[in-house]
C-alpha positions in Angstrom: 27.1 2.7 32.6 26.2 4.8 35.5 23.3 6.1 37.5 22.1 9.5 37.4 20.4 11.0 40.7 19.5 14.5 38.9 16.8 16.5 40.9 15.4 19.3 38.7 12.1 21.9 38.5 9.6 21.9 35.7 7.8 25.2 35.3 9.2 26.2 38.9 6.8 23.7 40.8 7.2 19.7 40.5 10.7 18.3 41.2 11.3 14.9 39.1 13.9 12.4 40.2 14.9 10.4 36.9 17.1 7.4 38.4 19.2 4.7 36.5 19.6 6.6 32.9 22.9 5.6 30.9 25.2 8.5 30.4 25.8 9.0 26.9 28.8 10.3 25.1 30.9 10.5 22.6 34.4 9.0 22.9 37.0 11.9 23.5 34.2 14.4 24.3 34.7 16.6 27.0 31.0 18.8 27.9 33.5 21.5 29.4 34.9 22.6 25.8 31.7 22.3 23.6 32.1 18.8 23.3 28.6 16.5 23.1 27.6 16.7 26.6 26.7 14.2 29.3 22.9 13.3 28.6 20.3 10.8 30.9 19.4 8.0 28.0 16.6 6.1 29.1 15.3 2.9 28.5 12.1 4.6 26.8 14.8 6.8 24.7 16.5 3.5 23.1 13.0 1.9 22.2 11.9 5.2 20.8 15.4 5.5 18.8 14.6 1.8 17.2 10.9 2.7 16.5 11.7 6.0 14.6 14.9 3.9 12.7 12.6 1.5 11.5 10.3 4.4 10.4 13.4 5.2 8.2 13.4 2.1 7.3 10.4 1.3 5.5 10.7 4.4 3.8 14.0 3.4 2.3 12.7 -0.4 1.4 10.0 1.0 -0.3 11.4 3.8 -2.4 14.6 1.9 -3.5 11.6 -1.1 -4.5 9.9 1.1 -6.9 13.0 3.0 -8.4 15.0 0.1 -8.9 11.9 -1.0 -11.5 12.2 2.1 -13.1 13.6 0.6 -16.1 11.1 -2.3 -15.8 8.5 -0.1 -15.8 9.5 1.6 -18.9 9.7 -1.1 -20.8 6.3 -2.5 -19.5 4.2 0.5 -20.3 6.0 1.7 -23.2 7.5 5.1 -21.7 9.8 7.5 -23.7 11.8 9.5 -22.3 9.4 12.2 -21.5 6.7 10.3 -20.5 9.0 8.7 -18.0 10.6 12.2 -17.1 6.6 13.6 -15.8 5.7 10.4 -14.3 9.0 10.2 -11.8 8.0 14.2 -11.7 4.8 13.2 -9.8 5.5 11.4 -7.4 7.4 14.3 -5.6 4.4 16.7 -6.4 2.3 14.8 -4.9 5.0 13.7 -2.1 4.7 17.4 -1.3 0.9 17.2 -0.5 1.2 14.2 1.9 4.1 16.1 3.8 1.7 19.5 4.3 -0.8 17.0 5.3 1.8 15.7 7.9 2.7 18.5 9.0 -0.6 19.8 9.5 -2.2 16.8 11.9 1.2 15.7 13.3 1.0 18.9 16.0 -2.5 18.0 16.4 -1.9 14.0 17.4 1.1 13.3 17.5 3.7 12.2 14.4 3.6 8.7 15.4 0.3 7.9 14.4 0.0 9.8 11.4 3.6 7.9 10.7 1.9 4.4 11.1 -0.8 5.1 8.5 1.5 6.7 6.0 4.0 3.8 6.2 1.3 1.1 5.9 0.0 2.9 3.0 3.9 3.1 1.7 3.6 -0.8 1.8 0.6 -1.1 0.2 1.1 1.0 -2.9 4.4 -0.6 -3.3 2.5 -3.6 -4.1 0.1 -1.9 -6.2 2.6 -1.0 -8.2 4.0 -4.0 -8.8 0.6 -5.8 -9.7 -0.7 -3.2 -12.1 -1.3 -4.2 -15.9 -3.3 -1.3 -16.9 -1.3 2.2 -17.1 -4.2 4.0 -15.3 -3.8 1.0 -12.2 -0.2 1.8 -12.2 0.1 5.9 -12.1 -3.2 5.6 -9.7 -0.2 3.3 -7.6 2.5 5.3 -7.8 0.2 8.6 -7.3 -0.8 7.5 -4.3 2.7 5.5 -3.3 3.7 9.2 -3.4 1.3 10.9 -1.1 1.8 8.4 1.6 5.7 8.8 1.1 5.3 12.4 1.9 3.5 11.4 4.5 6.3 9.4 6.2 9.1 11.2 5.0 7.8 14.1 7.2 6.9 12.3 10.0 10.0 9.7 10.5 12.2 13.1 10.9 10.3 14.2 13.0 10.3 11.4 15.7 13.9 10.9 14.8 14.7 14.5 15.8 12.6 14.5 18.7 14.8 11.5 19.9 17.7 13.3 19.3 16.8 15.9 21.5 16.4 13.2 24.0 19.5 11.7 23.7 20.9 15.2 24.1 23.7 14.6 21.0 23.7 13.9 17.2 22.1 10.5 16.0 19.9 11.5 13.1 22.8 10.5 10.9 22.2 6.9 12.3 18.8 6.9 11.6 18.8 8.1 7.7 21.6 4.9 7.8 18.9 2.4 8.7 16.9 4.2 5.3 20.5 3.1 3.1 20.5 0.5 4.7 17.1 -1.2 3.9 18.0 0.2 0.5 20.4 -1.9 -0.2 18.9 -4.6 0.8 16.3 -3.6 -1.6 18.6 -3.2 -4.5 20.3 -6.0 -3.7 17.1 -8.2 -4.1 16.4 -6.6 -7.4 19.8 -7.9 -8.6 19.1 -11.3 -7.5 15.5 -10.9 -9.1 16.0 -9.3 -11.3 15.2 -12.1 -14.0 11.4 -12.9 -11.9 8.2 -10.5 -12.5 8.9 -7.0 -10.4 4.9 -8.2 -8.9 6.6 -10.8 -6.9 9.6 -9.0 -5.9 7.4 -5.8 -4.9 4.9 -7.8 -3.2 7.6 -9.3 -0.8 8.9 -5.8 -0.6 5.8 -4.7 0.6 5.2 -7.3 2.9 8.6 -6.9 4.8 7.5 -3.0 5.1 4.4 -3.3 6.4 5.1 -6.0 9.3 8.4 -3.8 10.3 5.8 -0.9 10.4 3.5 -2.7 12.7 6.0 -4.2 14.8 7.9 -1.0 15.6 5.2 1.2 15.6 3.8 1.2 19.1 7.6 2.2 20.3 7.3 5.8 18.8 7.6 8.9 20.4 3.9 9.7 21.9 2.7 13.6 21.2 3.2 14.8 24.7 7.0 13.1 24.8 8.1 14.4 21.2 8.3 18.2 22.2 9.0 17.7 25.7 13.3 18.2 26.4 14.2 16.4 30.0 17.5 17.5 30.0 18.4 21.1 28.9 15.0 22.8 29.3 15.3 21.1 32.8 18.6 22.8 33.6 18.4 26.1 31.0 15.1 26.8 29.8 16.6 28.8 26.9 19.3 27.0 26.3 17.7 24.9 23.5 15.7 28.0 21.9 17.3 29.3 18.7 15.4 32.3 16.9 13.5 31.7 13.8 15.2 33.3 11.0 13.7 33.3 7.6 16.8 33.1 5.6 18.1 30.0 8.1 15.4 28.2 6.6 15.3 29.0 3.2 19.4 28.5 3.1 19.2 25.1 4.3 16.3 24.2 2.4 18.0 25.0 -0.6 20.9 23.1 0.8 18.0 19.8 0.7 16.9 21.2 -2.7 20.7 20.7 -4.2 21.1 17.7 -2.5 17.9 16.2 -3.9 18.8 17.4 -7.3 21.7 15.1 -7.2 20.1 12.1 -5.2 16.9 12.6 -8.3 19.8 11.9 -10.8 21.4 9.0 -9.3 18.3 7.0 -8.1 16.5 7.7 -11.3 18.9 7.3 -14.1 21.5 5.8 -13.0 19.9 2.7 -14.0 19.1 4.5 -17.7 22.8 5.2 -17.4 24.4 2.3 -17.5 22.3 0.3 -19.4 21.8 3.2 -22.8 24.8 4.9 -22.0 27.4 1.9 -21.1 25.3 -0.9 -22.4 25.7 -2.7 -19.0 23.2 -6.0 -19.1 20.7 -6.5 -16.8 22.0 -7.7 -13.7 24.7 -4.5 -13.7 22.1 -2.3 -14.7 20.8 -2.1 -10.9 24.6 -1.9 -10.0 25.1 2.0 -9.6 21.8 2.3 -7.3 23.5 -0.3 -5.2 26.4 1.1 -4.7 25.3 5.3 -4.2 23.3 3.3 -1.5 25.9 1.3 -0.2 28.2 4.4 0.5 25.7 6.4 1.2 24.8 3.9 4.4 28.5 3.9 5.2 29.1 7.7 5.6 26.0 7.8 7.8 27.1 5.2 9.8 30.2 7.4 10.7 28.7 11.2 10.2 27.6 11.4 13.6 31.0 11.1 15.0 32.5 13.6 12.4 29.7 16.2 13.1 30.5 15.6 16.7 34.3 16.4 16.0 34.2 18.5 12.8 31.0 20.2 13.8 28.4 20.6 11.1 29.8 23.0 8.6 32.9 21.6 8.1 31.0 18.5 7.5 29.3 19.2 5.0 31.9 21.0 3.0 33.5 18.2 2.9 30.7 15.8 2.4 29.6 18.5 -1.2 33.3 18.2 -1.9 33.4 14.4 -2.6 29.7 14.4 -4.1 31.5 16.8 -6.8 33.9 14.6 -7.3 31.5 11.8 -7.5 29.4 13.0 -10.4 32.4 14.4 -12.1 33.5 10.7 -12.2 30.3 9.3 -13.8 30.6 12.2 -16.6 33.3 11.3 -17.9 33.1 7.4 -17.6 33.4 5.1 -20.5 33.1 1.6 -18.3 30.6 0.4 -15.9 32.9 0.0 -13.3 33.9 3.8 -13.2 30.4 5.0 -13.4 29.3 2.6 -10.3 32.7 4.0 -8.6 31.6 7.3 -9.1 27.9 6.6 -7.9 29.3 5.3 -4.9 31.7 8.6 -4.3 28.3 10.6 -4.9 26.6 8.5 -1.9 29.4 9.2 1.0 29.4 12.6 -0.2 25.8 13.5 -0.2 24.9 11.0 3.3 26.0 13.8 5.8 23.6 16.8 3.8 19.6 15.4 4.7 20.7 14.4 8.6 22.1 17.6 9.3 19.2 19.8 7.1 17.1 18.4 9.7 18.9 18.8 12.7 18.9 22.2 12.0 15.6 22.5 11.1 14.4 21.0 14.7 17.4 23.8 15.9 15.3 26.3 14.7 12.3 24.9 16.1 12.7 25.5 20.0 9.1 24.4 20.5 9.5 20.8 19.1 6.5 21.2 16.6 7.9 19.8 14.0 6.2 22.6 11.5 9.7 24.0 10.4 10.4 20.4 9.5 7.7 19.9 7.4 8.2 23.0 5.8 12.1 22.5 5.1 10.8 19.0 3.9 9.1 20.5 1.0 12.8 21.6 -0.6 13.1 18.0 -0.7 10.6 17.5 -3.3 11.6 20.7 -5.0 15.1 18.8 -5.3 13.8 15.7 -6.9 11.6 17.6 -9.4 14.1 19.5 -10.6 16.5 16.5 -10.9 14.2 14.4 -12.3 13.3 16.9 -14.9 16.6 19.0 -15.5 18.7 15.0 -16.4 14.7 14.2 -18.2 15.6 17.4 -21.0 19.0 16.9 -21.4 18.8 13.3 -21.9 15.8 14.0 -23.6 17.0 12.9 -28.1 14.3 16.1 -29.0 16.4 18.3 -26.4 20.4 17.5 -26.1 20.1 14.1 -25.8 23.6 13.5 -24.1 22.9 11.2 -20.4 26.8 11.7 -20.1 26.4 15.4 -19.8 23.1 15.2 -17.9 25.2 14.2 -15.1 27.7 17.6 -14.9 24.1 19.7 -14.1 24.6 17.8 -10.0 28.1 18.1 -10.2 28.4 21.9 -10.7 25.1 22.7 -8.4 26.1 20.5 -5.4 28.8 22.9 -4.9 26.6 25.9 -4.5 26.4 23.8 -0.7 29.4 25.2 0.0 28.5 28.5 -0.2 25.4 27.7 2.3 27.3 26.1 4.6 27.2 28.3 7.2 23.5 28.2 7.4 24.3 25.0 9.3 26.2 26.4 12.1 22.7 26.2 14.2 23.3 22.9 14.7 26.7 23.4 16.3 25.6 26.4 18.3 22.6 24.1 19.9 24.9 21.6 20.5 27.0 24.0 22.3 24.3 25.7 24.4 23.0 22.4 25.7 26.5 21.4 26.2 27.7 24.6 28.3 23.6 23.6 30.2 25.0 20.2 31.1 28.1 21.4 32.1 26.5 24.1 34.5 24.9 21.2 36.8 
């Protein structure tokens, strides 16, 4: 802990003193050689950093809620296998609609409030959901579960990158932990529940949501705050400006597209999985979910650290390496146990891809927007379409009805990641630039 006397100009006319900030770092970081830099957190920063976490974290709760009733649901409403396939289809369709939406009155007001509704409308449908008897009560539910997810999906990246251009280093990874995070905890409680009607375990769901939301909502970034950079644009106006390239963001959206695919298979048939497939019983069945979340968590609990030391590419070569691997694993399993290990492989190799898809979409958004976000956002729901449909027709009996081999598709395309890779060396060259900034003072 330190204090910061640091005097600079904003547009050439008012001098700001900002007094008493805590110098960040990482350990073993040295500014002078590209390292993180030396940033001014202050005590606005942190609340800001918890808000836009527990923005995360709703989302999470909520969508691990609903898929972890997937099967439930199924059974409830008599769903085949194609029926199921255009119904988890939806949802990311109309996901897409809500995050256009977002990213249409975030620059307007702000992404915090638009943020606030989406997420109390998250909680709500989550509910609705759960309480529907009629199928036209619950696809009206999940319909509009997915517009407001959209809707917060957007926005929560936003706020969290316009932190981390605050904080001057990487921490998104952190943030998409506190989404694992309150997934687990929502799988977790559909393990223990799993035996009591999913109305009463997504009502509570819902409840924890929507008082998290309220309580951690009025510490978001305001509008004027998110695109606003107080350290490098203080001390090099162009050292956070990175040129809009076309292909940048097409390359890593496609990157979030292949990611997706696989995250679409895991979330919504593992489950099928293990209980058609491996004949787990009931209270394994929400096992694989579990654990893909579990390690998915841990990696992003560490990622920020490796991106800071490995940089971004190497990262995520790595991280598509060991998602490979992962699916490759499930393939060819014959026992639960070796499935859920596999699952689990799948989740530390995929956490390090949607942090870093982000960061450099806010790289390539100098302006702090948030429009390239919402656009790169949209890949997302391209992913889980795909995923959702491409496992739906193989595992489909009228198609090649084979789950096992559904799950080779995710293992063969998350290695096209590789191959993009370099797409994500905007992150490290922002990094840099506001590091060399710093370093200039």
């Amino acid at each position: 802990m330190s204090t910061l006397h640091l005097r600079y100009r904003v547009s050439h006319a008012e001098e700001i003193v900002v007094q008493s900030a805590e110098l960040t770092t990482p350990e073993g970081h040295d500014p002078r050689h590209g390292g993180d830099a030396y940033f001014a957190v202050t005590a606005r920063d942190r609340r800001a950093r918890v808000a836009a976490s527990a923005g995360f974290a709703v989302q999470g709760l909520s969508f691990a809620a609903i898929i972890s009733q997937v099967p439930v649901f199924q059974d409830k409403f008599g769903l085949d296998e194609m029926q199921l396939t255009l119904t988890l289809a939806a949802v990311p369709v109309i996901a897409g609609v809500g995050s256009v939406l977002a990213g249409v009155f975030a620059p307007r007001v702000g992404s915090g409030p638009v943020l606030r509704v989406s997420a109390l409308g998250v909680a709500a449908m989550t509910a609705g959901a759960g309480w529907a008897d009629q199928p036209v009560l619950f696809y009206t539910a999940i319909a509009l579960f997915g517009f407001f997810l959209g809707g917060v999906d957007a926005t929560m990246n936003m706020q969290g990158t316009a932190v981390q251009r605050r904080y001057g280093r990487s921490i998104m990874a952190s943030c998409h932990a506190w989404w694992s995070i309150a997934g687990i905890a929502a799988s977790l409680a559909a393990i223990v529940t799993a035996a009591q009607p999913e109305r009463y375990y997504l009502g509570g769901a819902a409840i924890v949501a929507a008082l998290v939301s309220l309580i951690a909502g009025p510490g978001l970034l305001k509008k004027a705050d998110e695109a606003h950079n107080p350290h490098t644009a203080a001390v090099d106006p162009e050292a956070g400006r990175v040129p809009r390239r076309g292909w940048i963001v097409a390359f890593i959206g496609i990157a979030l597209m292949v990611m997706f695919i696989g995250d679409a298979a895991t979330t919504n048939w593992s489950g099928v999985f293990l209980q058609d497939v491996l004949g787990a019983n009931e209270h394994v069945v929400p096992a694989g979910l579990f654990a893909y979340l579990v390690f998915q968590f841990l990696g992003r609990t560490v990622a920020d650290r490796i991106i800071g030391r490995l940089g971004a590419v190497a990262t995520v070569i790595v991280g598509s390496l060991v998602a490979a691997g992962g699916f490759a694993l499930v393939a060819l399993s014959h026992q639960a146990p070796m499935a859920i290990g596999g699952f689990a492989l799948v989740g530390i190799g995929l956490s390090v891809v949607v942090p870093l898809t982000f960061s450099a979409a806010d790289a390539l958004d100098p302006a702090g927007t948030g429009t390239v976000i919402a656009k790169v956002n949209l890949f997302n729901y391209a992913g889980v379409i795909v995923g959702s449909a491409v496992i739906g027709v193989v595992a489909d009996p009228s198609m090649l009805g084979d789950l096992r081999l559904a799950f080779v598709v995710p293992a063969g395309l998350v290695l096209l990641i590789i191959a993009l890779a370099p797409s994500f060396r905007v992150v490290d060259t922002a990094r840099e630039r506001a590091a060399r900034a710093i370093a200039a003072r």
